[in-house]
C-alpha positions as a Markdown table, in Angstrom:
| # | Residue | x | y | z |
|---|---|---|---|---|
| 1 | Unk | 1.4 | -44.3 | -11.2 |
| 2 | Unk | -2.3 | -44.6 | -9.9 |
| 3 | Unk | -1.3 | -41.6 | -7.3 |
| 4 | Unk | 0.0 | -39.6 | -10.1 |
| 5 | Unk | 3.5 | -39.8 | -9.8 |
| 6 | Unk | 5.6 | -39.0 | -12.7 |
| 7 | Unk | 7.3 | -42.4 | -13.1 |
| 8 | Unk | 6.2 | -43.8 | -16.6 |
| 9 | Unk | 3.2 | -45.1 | -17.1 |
| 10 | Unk | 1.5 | -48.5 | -16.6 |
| 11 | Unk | 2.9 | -49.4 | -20.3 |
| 12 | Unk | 6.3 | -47.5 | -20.6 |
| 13 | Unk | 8.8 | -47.1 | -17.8 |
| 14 | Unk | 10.4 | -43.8 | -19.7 |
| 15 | Unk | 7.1 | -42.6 | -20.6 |
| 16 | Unk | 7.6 | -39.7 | -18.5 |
| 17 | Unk | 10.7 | -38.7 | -20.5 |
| 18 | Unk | 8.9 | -37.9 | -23.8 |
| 19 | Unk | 7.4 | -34.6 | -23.2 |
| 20 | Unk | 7.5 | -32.1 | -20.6 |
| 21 | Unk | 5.4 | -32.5 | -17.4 |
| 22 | Unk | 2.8 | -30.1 | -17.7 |
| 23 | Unk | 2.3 | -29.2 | -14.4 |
| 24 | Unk | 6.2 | -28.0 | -14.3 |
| 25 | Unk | 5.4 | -25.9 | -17.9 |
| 26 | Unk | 2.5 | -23.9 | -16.4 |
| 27 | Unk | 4.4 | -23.2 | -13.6 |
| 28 | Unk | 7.3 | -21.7 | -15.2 |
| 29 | Unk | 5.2 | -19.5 | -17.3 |
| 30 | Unk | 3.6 | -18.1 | -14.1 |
| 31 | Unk | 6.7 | -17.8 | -12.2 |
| 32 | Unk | 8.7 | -15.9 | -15.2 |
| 33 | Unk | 5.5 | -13.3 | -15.3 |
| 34 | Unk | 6.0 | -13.1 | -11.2 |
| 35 | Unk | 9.5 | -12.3 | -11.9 |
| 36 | Unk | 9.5 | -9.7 | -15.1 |
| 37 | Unk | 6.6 | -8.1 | -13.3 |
| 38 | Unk | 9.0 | -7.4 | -10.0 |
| 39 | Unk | 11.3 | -6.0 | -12.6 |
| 40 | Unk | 8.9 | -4.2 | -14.6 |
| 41 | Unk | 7.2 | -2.6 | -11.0 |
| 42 | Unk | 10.5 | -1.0 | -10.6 |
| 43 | Unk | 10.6 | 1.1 | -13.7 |
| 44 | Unk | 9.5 | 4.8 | -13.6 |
| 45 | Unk | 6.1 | 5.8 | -15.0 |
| 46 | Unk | 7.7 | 7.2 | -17.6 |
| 47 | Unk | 9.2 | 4.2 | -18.6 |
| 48 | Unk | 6.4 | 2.0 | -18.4 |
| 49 | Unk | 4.6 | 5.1 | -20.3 |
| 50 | Unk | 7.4 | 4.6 | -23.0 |
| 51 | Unk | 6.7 | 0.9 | -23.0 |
| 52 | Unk | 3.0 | 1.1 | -24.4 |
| 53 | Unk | 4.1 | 4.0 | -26.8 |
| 54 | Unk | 6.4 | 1.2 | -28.5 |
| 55 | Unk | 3.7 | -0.9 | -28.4 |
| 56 | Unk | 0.6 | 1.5 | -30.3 |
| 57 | Unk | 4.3 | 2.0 | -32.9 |
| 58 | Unk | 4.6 | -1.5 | -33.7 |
| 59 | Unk | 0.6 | -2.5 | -34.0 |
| 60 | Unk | 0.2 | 0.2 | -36.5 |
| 61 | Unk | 3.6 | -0.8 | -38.2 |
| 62 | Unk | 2.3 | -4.8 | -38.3 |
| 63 | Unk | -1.3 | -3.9 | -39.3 |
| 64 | Unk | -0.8 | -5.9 | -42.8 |
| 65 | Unk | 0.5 | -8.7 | -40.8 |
| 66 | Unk | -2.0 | -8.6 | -37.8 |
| 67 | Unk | -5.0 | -8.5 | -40.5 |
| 68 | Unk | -3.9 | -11.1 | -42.4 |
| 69 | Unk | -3.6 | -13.5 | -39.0 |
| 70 | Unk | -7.2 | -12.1 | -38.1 |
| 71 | Unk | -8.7 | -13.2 | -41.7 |
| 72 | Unk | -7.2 | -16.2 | -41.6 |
| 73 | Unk | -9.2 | -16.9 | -38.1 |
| 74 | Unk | -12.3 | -15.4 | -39.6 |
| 75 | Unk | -12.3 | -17.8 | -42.6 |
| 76 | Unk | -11.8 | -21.1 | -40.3 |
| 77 | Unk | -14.7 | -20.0 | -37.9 |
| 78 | Unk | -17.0 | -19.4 | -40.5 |
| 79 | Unk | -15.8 | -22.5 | -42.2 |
| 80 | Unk | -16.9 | -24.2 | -39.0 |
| 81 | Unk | -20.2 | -22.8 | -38.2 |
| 82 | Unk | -19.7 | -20.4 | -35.6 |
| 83 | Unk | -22.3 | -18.3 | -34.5 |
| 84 | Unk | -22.6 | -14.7 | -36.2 |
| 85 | Unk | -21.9 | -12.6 | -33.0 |
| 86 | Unk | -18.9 | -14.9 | -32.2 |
| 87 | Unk | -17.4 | -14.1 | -36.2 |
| 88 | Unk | -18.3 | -10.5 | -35.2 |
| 89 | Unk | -16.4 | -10.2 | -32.0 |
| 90 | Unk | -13.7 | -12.2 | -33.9 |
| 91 | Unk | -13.2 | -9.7 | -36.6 |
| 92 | Unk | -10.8 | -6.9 | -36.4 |
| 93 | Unk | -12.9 | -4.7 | -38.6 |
| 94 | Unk | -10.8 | -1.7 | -40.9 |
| 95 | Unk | -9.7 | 1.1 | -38.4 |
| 96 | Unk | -9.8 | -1.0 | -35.3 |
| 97 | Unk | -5.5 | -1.2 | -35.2 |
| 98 | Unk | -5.5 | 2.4 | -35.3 |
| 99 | Unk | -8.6 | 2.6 | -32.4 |
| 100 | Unk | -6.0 | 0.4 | -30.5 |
| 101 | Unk | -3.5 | 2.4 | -30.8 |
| 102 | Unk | -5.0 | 5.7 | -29.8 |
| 103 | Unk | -6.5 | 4.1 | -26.9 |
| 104 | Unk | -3.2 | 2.5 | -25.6 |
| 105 | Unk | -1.7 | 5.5 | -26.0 |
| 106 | Unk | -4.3 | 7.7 | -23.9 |
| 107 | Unk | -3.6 | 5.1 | -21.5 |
| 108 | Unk | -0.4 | 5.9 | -21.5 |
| 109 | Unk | -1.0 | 9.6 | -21.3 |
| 110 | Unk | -3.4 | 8.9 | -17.6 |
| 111 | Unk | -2.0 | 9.2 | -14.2 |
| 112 | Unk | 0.3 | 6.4 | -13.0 |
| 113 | Unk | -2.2 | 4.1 | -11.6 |
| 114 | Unk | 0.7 | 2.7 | -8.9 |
| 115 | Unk | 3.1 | 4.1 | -6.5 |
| 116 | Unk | 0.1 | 6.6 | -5.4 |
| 117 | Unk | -0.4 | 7.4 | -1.9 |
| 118 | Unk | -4.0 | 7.3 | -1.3 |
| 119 | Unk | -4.1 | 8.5 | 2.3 |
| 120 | Unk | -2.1 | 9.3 | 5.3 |
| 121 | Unk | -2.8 | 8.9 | 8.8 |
| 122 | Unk | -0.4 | 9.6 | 11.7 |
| 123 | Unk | -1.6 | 6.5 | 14.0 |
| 124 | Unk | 0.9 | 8.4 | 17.0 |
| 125 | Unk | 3.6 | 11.1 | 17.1 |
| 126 | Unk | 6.3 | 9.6 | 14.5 |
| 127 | Unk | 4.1 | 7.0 | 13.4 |
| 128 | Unk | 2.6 | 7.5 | 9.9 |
| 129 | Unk | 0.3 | 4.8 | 7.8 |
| 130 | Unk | 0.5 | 5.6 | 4.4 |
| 131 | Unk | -2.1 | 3.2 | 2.0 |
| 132 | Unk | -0.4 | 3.1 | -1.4 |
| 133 | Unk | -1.6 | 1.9 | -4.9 |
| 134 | Unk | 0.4 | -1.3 | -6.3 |
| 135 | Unk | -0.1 | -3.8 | -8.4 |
| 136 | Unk | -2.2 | -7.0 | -7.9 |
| 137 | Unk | 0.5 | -9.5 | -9.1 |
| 138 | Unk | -0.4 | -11.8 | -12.0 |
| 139 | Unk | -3.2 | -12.2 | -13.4 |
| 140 | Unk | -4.9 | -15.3 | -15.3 |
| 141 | Unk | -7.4 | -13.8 | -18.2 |
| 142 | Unk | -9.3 | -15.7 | -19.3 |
| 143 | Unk | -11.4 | -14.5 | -22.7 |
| 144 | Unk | -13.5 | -16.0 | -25.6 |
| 145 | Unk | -13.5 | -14.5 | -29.4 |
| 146 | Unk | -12.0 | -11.0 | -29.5 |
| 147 | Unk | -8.3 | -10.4 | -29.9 |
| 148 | Unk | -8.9 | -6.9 | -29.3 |
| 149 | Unk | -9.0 | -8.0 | -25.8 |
| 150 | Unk | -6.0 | -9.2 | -25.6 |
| 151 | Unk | -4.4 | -6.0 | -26.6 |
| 152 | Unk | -6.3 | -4.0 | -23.9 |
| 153 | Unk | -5.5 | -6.6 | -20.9 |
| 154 | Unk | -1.9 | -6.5 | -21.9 |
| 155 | Unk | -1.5 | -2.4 | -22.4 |
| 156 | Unk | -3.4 | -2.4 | -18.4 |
| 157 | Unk | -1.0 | -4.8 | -17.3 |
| 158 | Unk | 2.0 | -2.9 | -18.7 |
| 159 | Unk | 1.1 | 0.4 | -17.1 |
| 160 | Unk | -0.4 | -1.5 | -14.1 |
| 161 | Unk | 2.8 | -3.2 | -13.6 |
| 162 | Unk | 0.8 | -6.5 | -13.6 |
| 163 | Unk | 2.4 | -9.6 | -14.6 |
| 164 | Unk | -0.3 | -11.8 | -17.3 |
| 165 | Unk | -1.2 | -15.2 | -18.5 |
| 166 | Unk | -3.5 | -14.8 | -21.8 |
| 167 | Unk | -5.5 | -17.2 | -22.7 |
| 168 | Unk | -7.7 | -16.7 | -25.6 |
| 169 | Unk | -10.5 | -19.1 | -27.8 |
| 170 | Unk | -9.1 | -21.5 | -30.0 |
| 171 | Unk | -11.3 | -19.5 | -32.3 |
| 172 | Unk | -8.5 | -16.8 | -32.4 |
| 173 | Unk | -5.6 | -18.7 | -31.8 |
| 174 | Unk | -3.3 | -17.2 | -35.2 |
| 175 | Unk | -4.9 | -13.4 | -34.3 |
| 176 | Unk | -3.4 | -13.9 | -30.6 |
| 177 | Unk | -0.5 | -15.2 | -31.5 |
| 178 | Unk | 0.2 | -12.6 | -33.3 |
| 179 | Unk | -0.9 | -9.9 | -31.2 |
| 180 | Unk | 1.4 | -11.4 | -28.5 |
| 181 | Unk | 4.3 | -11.7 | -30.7 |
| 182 | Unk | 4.0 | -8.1 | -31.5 |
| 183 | Unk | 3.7 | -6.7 | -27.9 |
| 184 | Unk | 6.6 | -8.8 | -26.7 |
| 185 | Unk | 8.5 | -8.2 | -28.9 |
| 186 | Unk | 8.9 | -4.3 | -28.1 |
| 187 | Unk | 9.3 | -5.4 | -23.9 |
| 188 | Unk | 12.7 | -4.3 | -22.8 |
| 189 | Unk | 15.2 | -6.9 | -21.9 |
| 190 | Unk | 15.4 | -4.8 | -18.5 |
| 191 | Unk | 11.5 | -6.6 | -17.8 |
| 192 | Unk | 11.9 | -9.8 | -19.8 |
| 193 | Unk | 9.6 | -10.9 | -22.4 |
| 194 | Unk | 7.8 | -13.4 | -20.1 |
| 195 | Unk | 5.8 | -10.9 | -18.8 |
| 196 | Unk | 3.3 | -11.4 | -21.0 |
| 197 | Unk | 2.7 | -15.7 | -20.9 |
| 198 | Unk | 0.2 | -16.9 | -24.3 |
| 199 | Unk | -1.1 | -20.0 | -23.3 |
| 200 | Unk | -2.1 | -22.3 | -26.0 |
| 201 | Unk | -3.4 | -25.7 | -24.5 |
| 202 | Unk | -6.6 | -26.3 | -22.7 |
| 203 | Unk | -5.0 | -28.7 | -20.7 |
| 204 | Unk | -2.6 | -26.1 | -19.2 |
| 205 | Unk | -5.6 | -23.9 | -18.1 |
| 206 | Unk | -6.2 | -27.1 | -15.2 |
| 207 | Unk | -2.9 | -26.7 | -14.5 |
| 208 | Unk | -2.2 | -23.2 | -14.0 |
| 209 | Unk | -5.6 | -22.8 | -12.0 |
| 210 | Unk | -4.0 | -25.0 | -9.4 |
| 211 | Unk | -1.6 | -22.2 | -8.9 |
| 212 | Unk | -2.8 | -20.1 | -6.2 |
| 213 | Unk | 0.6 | -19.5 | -4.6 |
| 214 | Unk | 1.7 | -17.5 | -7.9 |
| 215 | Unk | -1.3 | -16.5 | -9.7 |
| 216 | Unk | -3.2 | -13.8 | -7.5 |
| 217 | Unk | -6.4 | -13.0 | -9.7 |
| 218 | Unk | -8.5 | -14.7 | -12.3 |
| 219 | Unk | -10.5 | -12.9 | -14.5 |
| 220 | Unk | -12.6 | -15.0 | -16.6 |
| 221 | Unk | -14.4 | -13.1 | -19.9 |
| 222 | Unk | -16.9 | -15.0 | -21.6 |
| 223 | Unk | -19.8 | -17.2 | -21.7 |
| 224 | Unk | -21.7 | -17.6 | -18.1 |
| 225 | Unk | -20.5 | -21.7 | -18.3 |
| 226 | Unk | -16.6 | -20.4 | -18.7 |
| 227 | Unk | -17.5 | -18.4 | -15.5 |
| 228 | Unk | -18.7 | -20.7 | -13.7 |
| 229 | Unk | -16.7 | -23.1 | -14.5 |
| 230 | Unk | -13.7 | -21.6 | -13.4 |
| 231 | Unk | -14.9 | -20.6 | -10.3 |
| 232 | Unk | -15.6 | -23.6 | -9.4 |
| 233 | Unk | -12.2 | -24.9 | -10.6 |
| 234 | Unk | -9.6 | -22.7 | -8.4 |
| 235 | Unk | -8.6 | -21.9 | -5.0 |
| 236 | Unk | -7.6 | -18.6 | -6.5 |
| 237 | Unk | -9.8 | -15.1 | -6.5 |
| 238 | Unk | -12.1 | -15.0 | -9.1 |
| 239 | Unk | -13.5 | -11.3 | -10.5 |
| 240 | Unk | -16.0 | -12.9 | -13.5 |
| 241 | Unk | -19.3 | -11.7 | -14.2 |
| 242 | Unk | -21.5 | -13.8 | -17.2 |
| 243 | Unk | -24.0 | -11.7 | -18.4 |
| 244 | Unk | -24.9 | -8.7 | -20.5 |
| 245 | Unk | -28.2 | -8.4 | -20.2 |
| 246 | Unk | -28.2 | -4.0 | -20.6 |
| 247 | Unk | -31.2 | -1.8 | -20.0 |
| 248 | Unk | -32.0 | 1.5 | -21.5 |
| 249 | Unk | -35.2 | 3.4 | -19.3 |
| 250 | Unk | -37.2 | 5.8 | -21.5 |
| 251 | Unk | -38.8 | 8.2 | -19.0 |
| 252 | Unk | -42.1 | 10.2 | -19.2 |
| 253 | Unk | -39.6 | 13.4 | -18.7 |
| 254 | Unk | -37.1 | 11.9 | -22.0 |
| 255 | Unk | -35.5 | 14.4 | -24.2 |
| 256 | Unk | -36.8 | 11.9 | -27.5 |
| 257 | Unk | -34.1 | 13.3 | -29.7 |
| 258 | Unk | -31.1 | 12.4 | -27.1 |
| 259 | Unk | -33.3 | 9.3 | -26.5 |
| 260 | Unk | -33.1 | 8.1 | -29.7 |
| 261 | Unk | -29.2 | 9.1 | -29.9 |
| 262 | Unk | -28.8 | 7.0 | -26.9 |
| 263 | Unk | -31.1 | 3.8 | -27.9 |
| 264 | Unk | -29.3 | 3.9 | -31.3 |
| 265 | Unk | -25.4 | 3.9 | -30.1 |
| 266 | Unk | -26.4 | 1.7 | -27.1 |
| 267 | Unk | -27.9 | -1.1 | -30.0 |
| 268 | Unk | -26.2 | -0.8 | -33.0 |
| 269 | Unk | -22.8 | 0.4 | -32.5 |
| 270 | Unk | -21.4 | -2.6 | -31.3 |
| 271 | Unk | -23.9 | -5.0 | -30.8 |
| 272 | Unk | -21.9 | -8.3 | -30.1 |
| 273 | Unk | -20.7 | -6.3 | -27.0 |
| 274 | Unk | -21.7 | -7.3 | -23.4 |
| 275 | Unk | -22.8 | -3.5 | -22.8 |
| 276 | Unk | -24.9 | -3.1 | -26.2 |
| 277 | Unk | -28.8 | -2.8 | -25.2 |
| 278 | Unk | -30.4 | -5.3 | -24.8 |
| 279 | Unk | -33.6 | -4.4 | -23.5 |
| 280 | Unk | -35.3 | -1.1 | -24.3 |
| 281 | Unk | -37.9 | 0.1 | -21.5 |
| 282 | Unk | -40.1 | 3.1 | -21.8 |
| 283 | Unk | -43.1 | 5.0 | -19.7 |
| 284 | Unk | -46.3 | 4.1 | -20.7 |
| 285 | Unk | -47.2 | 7.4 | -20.9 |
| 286 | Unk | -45.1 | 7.4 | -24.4 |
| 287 | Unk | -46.8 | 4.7 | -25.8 |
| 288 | Unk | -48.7 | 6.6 | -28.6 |
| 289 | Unk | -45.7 | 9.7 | -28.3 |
| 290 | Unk | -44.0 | 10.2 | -31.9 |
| 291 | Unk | -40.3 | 10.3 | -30.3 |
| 292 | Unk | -41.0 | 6.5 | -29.8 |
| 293 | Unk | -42.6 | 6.1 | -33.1 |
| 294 | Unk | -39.1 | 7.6 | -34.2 |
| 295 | Unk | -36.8 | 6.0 | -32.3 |
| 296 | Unk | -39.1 | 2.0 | -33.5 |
| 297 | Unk | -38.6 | 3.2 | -37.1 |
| 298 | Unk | -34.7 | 4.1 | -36.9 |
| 299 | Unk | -33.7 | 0.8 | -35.1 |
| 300 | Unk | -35.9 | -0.9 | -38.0 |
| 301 | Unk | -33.9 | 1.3 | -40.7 |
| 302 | Unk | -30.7 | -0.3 | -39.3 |
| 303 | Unk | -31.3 | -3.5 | -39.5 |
| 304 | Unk | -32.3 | -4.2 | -35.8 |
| 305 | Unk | -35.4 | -7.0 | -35.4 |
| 306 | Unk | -37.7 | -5.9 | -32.1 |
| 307 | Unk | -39.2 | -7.8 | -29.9 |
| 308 | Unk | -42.2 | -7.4 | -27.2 |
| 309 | Unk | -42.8 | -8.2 | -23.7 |
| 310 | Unk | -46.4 | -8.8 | -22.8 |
| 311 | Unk | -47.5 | -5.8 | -22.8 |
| 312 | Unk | -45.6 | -4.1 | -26.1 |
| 313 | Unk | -46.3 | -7.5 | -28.1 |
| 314 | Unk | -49.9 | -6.4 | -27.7 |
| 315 | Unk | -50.0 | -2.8 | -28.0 |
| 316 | Unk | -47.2 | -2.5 | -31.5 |
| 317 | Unk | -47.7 | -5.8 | -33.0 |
| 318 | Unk | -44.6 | -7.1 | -32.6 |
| 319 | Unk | -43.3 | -10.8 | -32.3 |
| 320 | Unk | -43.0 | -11.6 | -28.9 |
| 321 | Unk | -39.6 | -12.3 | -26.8 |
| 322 | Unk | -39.1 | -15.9 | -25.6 |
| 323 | Unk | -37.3 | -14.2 | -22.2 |
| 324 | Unk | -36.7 | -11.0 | -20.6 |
| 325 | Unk | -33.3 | -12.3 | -19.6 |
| 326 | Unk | -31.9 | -12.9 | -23.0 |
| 327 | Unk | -28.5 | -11.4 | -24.5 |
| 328 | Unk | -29.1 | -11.2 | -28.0 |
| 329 | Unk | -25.6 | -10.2 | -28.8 |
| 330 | Unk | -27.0 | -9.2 | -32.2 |
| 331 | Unk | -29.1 | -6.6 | -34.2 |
| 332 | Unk | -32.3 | -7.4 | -32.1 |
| 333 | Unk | -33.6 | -6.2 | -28.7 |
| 334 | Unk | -36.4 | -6.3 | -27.0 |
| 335 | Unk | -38.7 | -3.7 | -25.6 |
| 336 | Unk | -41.4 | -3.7 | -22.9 |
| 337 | Unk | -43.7 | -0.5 | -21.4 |
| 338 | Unk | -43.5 | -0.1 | -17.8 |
| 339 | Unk | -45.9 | 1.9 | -14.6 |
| 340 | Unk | -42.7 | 4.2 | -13.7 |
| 341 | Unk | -39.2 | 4.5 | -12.8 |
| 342 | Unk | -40.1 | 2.1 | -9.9 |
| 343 | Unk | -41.4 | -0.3 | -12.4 |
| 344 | Unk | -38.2 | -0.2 | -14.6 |
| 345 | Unk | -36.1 | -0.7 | -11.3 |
| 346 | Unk | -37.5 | -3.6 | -10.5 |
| 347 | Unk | -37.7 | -5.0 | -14.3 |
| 348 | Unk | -33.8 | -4.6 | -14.4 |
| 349 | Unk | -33.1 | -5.6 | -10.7 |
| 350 | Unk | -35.5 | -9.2 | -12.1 |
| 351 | Unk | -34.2 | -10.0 | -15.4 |
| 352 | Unk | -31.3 | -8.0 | -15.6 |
| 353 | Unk | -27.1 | -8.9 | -15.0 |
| 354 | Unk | -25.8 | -5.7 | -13.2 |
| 355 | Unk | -23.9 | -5.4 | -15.6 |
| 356 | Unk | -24.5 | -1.7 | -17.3 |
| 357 | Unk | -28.0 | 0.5 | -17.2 |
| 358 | Unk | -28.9 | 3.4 | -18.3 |
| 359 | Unk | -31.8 | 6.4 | -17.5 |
| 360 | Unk | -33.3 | 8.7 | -20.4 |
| 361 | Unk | -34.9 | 11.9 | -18.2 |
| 362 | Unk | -34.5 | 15.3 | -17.7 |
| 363 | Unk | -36.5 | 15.0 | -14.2 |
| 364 | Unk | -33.2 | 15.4 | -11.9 |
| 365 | Unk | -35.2 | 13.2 | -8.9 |
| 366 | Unk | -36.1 | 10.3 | -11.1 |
| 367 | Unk | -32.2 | 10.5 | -12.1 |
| 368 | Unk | -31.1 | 10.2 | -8.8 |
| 369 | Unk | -33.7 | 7.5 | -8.0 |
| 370 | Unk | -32.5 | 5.6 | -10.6 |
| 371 | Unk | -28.6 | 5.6 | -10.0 |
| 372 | Unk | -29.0 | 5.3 | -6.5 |
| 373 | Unk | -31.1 | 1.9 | -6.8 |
| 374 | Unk | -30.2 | 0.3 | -9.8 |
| 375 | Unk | -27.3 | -2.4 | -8.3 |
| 376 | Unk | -25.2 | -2.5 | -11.5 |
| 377 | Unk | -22.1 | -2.3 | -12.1 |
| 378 | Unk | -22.4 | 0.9 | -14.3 |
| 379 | Unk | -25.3 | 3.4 | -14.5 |
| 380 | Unk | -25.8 | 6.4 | -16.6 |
| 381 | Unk | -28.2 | 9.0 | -16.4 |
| 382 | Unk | -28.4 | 10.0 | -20.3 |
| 383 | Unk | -25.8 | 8.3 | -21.9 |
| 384 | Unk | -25.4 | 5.3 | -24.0 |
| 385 | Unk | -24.9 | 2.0 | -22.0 |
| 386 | Unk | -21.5 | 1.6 | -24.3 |
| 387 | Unk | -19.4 | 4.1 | -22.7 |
| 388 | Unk | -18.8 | 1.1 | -20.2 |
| 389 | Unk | -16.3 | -0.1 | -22.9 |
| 390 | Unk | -12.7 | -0.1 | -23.3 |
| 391 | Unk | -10.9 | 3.4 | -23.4 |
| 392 | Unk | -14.5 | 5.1 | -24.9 |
């Protein structure tokens, strides 16, 4: 018993007769995703194309039911005292089933991700090396709040011919369910519904990241702790990153009218999302420029509360931030006047989280200066740090 057998327990010799082991449960659910994804690897792309089709049908035809799920969710964790961004990336707001659905199905409509023959190389006469796209194998998600999430992991798995463990914040637990229940529902018997495995314990998450001989990739998607944590919880690969701390760079150069477009989507179109804007830096050299004035006044108007480094605390007045390196997650960012482009380089590369960046200029050099430096994950020259999200 002390080595962990399961043989009872110090109290009950049939203990470990009255529910099943764990260990054995989280293992079956991995296996049967192993499995249905072999099968589901071997359909056309036109029938995994078909698959996500059915799947857009049925979310919009179980809209009433999938809203009802969501509220329910919504209720209870702002019943419990949940933050305001976590209620926000919780709700499935009107129109978001049928934002799902389009996306889904111009993921459907893309080039086959697998089966593609990326190059060739005759290594000798007769001998030919051909490197191929396929899929990973199963993956582990691992996500906090939004059950919009899990419909975009599960329509990439389907085309990706991934097999996928879900598990989602206790926070969303009926929205998920549901979610998962409708997707599974439409997977042909020819794949198996166990493709897709909802896991609904905590204590299972232990077990399953024990499983590196089935479970090829875990992607965790959440709070810098969950990331952490699970990396240093597993044997198995870990792609996770923690932060969204998101810059948008005002140059001297700026168009102030797409400027303002930018700073405006980038903030307040989603702002619970790990690519809103975070931090808003602009060229001294605007300081006094009416463009800015503009662009100060139009975050105001929405609702957004601003915050100053050193340097823009002084010069507009404004409360000062407690840290450069702060995700707000909310209607608030913070904004700080810098030298040059070299300046606003090295702000990002300091209190940044490579995560996604983004360049304001019409000065094609500084552009390229920019993009080429700036080590994050995505960087745009003039457009909105949210076109790092989902299908958009």
């Amino acid at each position: 018993v002390l080595q962990g057998e399961k043989i009872g327990t110090l109290f009950h010799k049939d203990a470990n007769l009255w529910e099943p082991s764990k260990d054995v449960s989280a293992r079956e659910m991995a296996v049967a995703a192993r499995e249905c994804s072999r099968r589901l690897q071997n359909l056309s792309s036109d029938e995994r194309k078909k698959i996500l089709l059915d799947v857009a049908d049925a979310l919009e035809a179980k809209e009433d039911l999938i809203r009802a799920e969501n509220e329910a969710d919504v209720i209870a964790a702002q019943y419990a005292g949940y933050e305001k961004s976590l209620v926000a990336r919780l709700t499935l707001k009107p129109g978001k089933i049928a934002s799902l659905a389009k996306s889904i199905r111009t993921l459907a409509n893309m080039e086959d991700p697998i089966n593609q023959i990326l190059k060739r190389t005759e290594v000798a006469e007769d001998l030919v090396l051909e490197k191929t796209s396929c899929p990973l194998g199963v993956l582990l998600i691992v996500f906090e709040s939004r059950p919009d999430a899990l419909v975009q992991i599960a329509s990439l798995a389907i085309r990706s011919g991934n097999g996928l463990l879900l598990k989602g914040g206790k926070e969303a637990m009926r929205s998920n369910t549901i979610l998962h229940k409708v997707i599974t529902d439409v997977l042909p018997d020819t794949v198996g519904k166990r493709l897709i495995g909802l896991v609904t314990s905590r204590d299972e998450i232990a077990d399953l990241l024990k499983l590196d001989d089935v479970i090829d990739l875990v992607i965790p998607r959440g709070s810098n702790q969950l990331v952490s944590q699970i990396k240093a919880s597993t044997k198995i690969p870990v792609l996770g990153h923690a932060d969204g701390v998101c810059h948008v760079y005002i140059d001297k150069s700026a168009n102030m009218d797409i400027a303002k477009r930018i700073v405006i989507d980038a903030k307040i179109d989603y702002p619970a999302a790990c690519n809103a804007m975070e931090t808003l830096l602009v060229h001294k050299d605007l300081i006094k420029s009416p463009g800015l004035d503009d662009i100060l006044l139009s975050l105001k108007t929405e609702g957004v509360a601003i915050y100053g480094g050193p340097v823009a605390h002084e010069l507009l007045s404004i409360p000062k931030a407690d840290s450069f390196h702060h995700e707000y997650s909310s209607m608030a960012c913070t904004i700080e006047f810098v030298d040059d482009v070299q300046s606003a380089i090295d702000h990002i590369h300091r209190y940044g989280s490579a995560h996604t960046d983004c360049i304001v200029t019409t000065d094609s050099k500084v552009a390229e200066t920019f993009l080429r430096q700036v080590d994050s994950a995505a960087v745009f020259h003039n457009a909105s740090t949210r076109f790092s999200d989902g299908a958009r």
